[in-house]
NUDREN-541359 format. One record per residue (C-alpha): residue in one letter; x, y, z. Coordinates in pm, 1 decimal. Each point is the difference from the previous one (the first is absolute). Layout:
N
SITE  code         u         v         w
SITE     A         X         Y         Z
...
REM end
This chain:
330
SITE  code         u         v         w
SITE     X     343.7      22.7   -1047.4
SITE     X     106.5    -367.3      -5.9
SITE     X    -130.0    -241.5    -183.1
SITE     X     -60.3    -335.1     139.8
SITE     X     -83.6    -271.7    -275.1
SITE     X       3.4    -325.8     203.9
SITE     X    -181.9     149.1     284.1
SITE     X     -83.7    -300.8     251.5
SITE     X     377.4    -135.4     -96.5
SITE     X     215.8     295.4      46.9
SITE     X     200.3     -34.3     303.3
SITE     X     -56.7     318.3     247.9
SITE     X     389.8     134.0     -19.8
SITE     X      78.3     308.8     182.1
SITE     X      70.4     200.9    -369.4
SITE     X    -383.4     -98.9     -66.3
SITE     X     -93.1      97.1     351.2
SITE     X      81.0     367.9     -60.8
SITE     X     -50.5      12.2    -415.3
SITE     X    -138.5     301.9    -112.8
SITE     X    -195.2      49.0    -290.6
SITE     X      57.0      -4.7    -336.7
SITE     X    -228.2     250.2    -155.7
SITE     X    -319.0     197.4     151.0
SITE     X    -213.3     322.2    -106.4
SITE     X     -62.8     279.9     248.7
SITE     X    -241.3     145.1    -252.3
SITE     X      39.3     300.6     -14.8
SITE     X      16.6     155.5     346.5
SITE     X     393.4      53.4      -5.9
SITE     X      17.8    -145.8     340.5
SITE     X     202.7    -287.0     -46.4
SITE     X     -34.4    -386.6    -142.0
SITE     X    -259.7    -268.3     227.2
SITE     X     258.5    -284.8     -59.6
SITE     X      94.6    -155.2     342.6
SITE     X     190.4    -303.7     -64.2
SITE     X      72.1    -260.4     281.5
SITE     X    -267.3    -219.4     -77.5
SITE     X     -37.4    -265.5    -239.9
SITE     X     330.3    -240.0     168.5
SITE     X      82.9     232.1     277.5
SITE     X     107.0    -175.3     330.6
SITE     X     170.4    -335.8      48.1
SITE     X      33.7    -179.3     281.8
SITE     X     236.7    -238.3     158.9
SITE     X     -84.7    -183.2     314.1
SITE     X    -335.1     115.3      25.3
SITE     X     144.0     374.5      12.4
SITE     X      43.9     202.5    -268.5
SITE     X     286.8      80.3    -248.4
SITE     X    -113.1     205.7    -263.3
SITE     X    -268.8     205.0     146.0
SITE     X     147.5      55.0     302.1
SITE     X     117.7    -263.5     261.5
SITE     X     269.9    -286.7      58.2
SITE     X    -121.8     -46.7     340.5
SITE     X    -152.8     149.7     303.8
SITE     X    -316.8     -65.3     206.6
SITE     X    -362.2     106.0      52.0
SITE     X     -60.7     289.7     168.4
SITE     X    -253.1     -83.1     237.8
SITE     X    -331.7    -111.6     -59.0
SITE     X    -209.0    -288.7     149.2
SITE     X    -193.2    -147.7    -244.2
SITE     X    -303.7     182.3     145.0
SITE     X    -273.1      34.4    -211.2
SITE     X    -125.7     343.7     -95.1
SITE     X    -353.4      45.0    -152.1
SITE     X      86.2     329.8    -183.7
SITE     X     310.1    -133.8    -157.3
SITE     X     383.4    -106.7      48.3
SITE     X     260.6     207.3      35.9
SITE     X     304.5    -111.0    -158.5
SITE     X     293.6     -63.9     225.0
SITE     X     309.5     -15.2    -277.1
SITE     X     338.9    -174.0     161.8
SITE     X     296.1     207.0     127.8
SITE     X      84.3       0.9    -362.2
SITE     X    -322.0      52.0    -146.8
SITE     X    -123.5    -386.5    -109.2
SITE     X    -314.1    -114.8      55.4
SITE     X     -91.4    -373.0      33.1
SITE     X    -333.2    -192.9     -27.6
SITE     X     141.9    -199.9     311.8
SITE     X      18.7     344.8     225.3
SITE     X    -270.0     -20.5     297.7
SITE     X    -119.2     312.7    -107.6
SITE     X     -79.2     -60.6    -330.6
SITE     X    -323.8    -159.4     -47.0
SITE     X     -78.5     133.0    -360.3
SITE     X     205.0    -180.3    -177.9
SITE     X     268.9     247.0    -130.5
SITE     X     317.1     -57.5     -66.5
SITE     X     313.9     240.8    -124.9
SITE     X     267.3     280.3      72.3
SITE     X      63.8     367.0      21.1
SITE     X     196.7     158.2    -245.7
SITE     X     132.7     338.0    -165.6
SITE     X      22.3      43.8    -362.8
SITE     X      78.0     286.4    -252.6
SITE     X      38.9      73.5    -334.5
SITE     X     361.2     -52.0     -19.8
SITE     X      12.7    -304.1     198.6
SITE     X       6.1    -389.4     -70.2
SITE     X     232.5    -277.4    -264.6
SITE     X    -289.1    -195.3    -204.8
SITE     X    -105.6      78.6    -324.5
SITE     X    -243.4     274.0      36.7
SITE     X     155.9     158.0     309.2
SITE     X     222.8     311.3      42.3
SITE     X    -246.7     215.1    -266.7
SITE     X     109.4     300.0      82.1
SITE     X     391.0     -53.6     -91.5
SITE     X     -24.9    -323.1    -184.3
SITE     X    -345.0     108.5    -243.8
SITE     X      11.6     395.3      57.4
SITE     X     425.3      32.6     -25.3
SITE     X     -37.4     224.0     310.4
SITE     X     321.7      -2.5     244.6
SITE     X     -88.4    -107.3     312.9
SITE     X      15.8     391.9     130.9
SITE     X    -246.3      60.9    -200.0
SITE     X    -241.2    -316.5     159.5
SITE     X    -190.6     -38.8     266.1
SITE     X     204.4     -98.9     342.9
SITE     X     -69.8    -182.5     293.9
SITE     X     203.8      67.6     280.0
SITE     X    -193.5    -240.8     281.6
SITE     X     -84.6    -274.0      47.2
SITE     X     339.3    -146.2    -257.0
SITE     X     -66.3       3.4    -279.7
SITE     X     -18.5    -322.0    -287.3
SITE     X     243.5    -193.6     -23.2
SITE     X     -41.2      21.3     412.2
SITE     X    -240.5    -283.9     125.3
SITE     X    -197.4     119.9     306.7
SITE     X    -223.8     289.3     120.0
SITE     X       0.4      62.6     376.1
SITE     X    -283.5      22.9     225.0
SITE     X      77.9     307.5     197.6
SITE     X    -225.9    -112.5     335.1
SITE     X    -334.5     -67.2    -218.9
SITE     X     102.0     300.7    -246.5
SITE     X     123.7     -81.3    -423.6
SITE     X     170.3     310.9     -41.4
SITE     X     160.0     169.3    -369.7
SITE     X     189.2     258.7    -107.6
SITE     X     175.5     151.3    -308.6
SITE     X     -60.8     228.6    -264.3
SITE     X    -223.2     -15.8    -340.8
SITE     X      98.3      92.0    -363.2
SITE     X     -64.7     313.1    -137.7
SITE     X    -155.5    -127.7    -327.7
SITE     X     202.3      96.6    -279.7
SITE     X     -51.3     -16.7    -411.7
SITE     X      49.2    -292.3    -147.1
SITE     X     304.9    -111.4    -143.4
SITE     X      44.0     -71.5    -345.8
SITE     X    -190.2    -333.1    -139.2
SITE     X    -180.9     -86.5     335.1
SITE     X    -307.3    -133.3    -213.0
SITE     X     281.2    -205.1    -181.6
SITE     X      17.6    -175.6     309.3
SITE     X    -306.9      61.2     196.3
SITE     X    -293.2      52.2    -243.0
SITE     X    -249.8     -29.7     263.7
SITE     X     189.0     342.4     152.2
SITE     X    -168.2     329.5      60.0
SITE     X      60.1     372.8      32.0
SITE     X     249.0      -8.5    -280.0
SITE     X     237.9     227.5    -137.9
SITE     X    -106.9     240.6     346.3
SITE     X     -15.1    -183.0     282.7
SITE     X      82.8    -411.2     110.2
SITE     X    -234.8     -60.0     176.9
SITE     X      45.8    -383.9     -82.2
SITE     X     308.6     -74.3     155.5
SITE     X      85.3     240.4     234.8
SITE     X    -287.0     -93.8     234.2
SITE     X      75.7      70.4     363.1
SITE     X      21.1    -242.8     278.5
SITE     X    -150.8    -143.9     280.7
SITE     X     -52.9    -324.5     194.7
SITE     X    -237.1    -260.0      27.1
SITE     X     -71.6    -403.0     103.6
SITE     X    -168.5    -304.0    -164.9
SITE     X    -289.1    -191.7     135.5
SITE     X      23.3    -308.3    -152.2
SITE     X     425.1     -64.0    -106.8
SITE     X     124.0    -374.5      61.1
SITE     X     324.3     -78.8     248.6
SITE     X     356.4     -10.8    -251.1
SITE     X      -8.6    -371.7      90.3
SITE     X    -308.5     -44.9    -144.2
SITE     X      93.3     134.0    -334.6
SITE     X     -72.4     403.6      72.5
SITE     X    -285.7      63.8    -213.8
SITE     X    -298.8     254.4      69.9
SITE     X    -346.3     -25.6     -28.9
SITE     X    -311.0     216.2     -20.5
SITE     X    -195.0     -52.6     401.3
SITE     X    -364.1      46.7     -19.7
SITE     X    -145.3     169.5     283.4
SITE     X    -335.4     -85.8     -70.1
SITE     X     109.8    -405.2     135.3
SITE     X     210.6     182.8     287.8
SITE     X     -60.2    -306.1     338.5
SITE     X    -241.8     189.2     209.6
SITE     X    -186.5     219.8    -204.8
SITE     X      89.8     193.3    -325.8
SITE     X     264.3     312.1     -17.8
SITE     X    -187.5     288.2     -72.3
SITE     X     321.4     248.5      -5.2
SITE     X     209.2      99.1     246.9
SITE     X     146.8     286.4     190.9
SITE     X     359.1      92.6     100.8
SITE     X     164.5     305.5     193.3
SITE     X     237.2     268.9    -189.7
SITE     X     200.8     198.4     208.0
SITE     X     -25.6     263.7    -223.8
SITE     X     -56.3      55.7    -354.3
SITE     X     318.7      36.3    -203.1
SITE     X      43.8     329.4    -175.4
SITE     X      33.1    -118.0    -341.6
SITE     X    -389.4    -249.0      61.8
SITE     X     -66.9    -325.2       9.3
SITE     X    -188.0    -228.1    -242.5
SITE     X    -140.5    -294.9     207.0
SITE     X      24.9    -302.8    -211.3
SITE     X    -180.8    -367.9     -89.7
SITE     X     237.2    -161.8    -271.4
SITE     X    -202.7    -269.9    -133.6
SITE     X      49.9    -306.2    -296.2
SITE     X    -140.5      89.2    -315.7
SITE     X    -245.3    -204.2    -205.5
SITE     X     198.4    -119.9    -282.8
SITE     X    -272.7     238.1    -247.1
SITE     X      75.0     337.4     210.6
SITE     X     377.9     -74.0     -88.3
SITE     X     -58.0     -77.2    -361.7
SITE     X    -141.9     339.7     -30.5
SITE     X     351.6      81.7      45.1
SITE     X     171.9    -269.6    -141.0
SITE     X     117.1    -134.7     368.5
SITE     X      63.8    -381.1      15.9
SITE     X    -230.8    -225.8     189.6
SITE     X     -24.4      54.8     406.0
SITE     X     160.0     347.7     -34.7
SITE     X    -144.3     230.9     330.0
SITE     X     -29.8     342.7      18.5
SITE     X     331.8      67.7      45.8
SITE     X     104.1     -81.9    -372.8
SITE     X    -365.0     214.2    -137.1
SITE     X      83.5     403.5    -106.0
SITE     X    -302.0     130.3     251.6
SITE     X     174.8    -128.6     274.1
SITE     X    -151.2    -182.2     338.8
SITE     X    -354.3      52.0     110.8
SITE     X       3.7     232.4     298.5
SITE     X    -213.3     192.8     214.9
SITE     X     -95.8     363.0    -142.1
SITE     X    -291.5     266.2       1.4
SITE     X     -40.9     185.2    -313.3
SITE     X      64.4     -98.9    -355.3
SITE     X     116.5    -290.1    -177.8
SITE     X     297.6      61.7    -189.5
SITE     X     102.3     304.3     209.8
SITE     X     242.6    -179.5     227.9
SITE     X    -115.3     177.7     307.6
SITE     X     237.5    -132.5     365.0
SITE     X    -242.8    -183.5     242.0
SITE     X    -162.0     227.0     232.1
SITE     X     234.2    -139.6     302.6
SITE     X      -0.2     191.8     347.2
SITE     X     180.1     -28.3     284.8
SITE     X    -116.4    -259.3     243.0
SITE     X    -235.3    -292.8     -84.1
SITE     X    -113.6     -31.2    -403.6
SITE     X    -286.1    -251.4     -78.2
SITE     X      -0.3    -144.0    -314.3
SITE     X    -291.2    -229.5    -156.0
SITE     X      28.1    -183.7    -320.5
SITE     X    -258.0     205.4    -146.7
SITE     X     202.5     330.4      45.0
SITE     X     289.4    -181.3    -225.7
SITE     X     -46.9     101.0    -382.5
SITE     X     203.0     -43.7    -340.4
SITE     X     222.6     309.4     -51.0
SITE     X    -191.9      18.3    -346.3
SITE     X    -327.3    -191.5    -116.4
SITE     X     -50.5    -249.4    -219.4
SITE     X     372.7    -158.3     -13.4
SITE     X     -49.3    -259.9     310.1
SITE     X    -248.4     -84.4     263.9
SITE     X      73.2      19.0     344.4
SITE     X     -74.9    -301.9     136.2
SITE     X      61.1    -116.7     352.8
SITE     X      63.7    -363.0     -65.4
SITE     X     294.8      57.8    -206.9
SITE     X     167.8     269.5     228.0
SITE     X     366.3     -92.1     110.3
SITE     X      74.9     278.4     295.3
SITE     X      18.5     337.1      82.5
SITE     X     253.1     288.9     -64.3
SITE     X      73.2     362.2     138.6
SITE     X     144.1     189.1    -320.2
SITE     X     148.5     312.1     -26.1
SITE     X     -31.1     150.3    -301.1
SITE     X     224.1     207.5    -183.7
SITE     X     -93.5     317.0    -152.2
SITE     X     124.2     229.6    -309.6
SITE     X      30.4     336.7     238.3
SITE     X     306.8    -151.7     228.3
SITE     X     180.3    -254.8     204.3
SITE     X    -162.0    -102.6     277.1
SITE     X     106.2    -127.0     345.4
SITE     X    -231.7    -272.1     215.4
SITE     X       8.7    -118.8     325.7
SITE     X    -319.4    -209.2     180.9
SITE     X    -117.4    -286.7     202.3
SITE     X    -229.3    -236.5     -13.3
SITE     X    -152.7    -211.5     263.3
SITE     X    -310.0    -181.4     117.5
SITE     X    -129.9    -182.1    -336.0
SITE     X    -314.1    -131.5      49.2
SITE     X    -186.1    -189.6    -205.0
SITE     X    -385.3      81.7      22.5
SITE     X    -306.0    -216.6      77.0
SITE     X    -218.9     243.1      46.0
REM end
C-alpha cells in the first residue's frame, strides 16, 4: 500500500488516485490481502472536474438542490467528479470516482504487485473498465459507476519480499501483500488540481444539516470473487509508528489494511455481506480488519471503496455496478 508522508501537501495525481498498497495481512484465512489502494492522493482535479480520480469535465446529473431529511444522494458528474458547488450537494463533500488495482499507478509506493512483489503484470490483478491508470476519468453510465476485470490468484512470494516490504504477510506461501485485488472507490473531501490537489479526512459528525450516520448504495449484483466495502482513513501519527510509517500515513500504507464493514472475526478477512439491491451501511457496522493496530474513527475517514479481493484458490473475474450512494441521516 502507498505511503503518503506529506499527507495534506501531496498533490492528488492520477498514479496516487489508483495506488495500491504496499503491504497488508489477510491473517490467516488464505482468502486474499485487505489492501485497497486509491486513497491517500487519489483524484485530481482540473477545472473543478476531476483528473486523477476520474473526470476532466462533464456535468451534474440532475439534482435540484432539494433537501432530503434522510440523507443526500450523491449525483457524481458525467465523469464521476463531485463538487461542493453542485445543487445537490448540501453535505459538503467533495471528490471523484476511480478504479485502482494492485498493479496500477507511477508514485513511489504504487504498482506493488510488479514493482514490490516482481509479479508480471499476467500474473496481477486487471481492470478492464472503466480505463484504467494512467486514464483520467470514470464514466457515469446514466446514474450507474460500473467495473470490471479480473483479480490475482495469490501466489508465493518471491524471493526477498521482506527485503523490501517488511511489513508483508503470508510469506514464503502466499502474497497476500501485494497482489491485492481491485476495485473502485471516491473521496469525500479531495481539493480541485488548481487548488493544489491535496485530500483530507471529512467528518461526518459536522456534515451541514445534521450528522452522517452511514450510508447506503445499490449493487447490481455481488461479484463472484466478494466485495470488501471500505472506509480508508488518516492514521494518528502513534498507530503508524507501531509500524514504523511516517507521520500522516492512512490506512492505505498500514499491513491490516482499510477498515471495512464485516460480521465475524477480526483478523479473518471475511468479504462484506453485500446483496443484490440496496445495502445499508452505518458507521458502527465498520471495524478494523484486526484489533488493537488502529481505531476506526469517523473523523479521520477519507472515502469509501468496493474491493475485490484476490484469493489463493484461483483467478477471478468481476463485473458490478454501483448506483444510488446515499449518505444517511437517519
Amino acid at each position: 500500500m502507498k505511503k503518503f508522508t506529506d499527507f495534506m501537501l501531496v498533490p492528488l495525481t492520477i498514479a496516487a488516485a489508483m495506488t495500491a498498497s504496499a503491504c497488508d495481512s489477510a491473517g490467516d484465512s488464505g482468502d486474499g490481502g485487505s489492501d485497497t489502494g486509491g486513497t491517500g492522493t487519489g483524484g485530481t482535479a482540473t477545472g473543478g472536474t476531476a483528473t486523477g480520480g476520474t473526470a476532466t469535465g462533464g456535468t451534474a446529473t440532475g439534482g435540484t438542490g432539494a433537501t432530503d431529511p434522510t440523507g443526500t444522494v450523491l449525483q457524481p458528474s458525467d465523469l464521476g467528479w463531485m463538487d461542493k458547488e453542485d445543487a445537490w450537494n448540501d453535505i459538503d463533500i467533495q471528490g471523484s470516482w476511480y478504479p485502482y488495482g494492485d498493479q496500477y499507478g507511477m508514485g513511489e509506493g504504487d504498482a506493488k504487485c510488479t514493482v514490490v512483489g516482481l509479479h508480471t503484470t499476467d500474473e496481477c490483478s486487471r481492470i478492464d473498465t472503466p480505463a484504467p491508470p494512467p486514464a483520467m476519468s470514470f464514466p457515469n453510465m446514466g446514474g450507474e459507476m460500473c467495473t470490471s476485470g479480473s483479480v490475482a490468484q495469490v501466489l508465493p512470494c518471491e524471493a526477498n519480499l521482506l527485503d523490501r516490504c517488511p511489513n508483508c504477510s503470508g510469506c514464503p506461501m502466499a502474497d497476500y501483500s501485494t497482489m491485492w485485488g481491485a476495485g473502485i472507490g471516491f473521496d469525500l473531501n479531495a481539493d480541485k488540481g488548481e487548488d493544489g490537489g491535496a485530500k483530507h479526512p471529512w467528518n461526518p459528525a459536522t456534515a451541514p444539516g445534521g450528522a452522517i450516520i452511514g450510508f447506503e448504495f445499490t449493487l447490481n449484483a455481488p461479484p463472484i470473487p466478494g466485495l470488501r466495502v471500505e472506509i480508508p482513513m488518516l492514521l494518528t501519527d502513534a498507530e503508524g509508528a507501531m509500524f514504523n510509517l511516517p507521520a500522516n500515513s492512512t490506512t492505505d500504507s498500514h499491513p491490516d489494511g482499510a477498515p471495512y464493514w464485516y460480521v465475524g472475526t477480526a483478523g479473518t478477512y471475511p468479504n462484506s455481506p453485500v446483496v443484490a439491491g440496496v445495502n445499508r451501511v452505518t458507521w458502527d457496522m465498520i471495524k478494523p480488519p484486526k484489533d488493537g493496530n488502529y481505531v476506526f474513527d469517523t473523523a479521520r475517514i477519507l472515502g469509501i471503496q468496493f474491493h475485490v479481493p484476490a484469493n489463493t484458490s484461483s483467478r477471478g473475474d468481476y463485473t458490478f455496478c454501483i448506483s444510488n450512494v446515499k449518505m444517511l441521516r437517519q
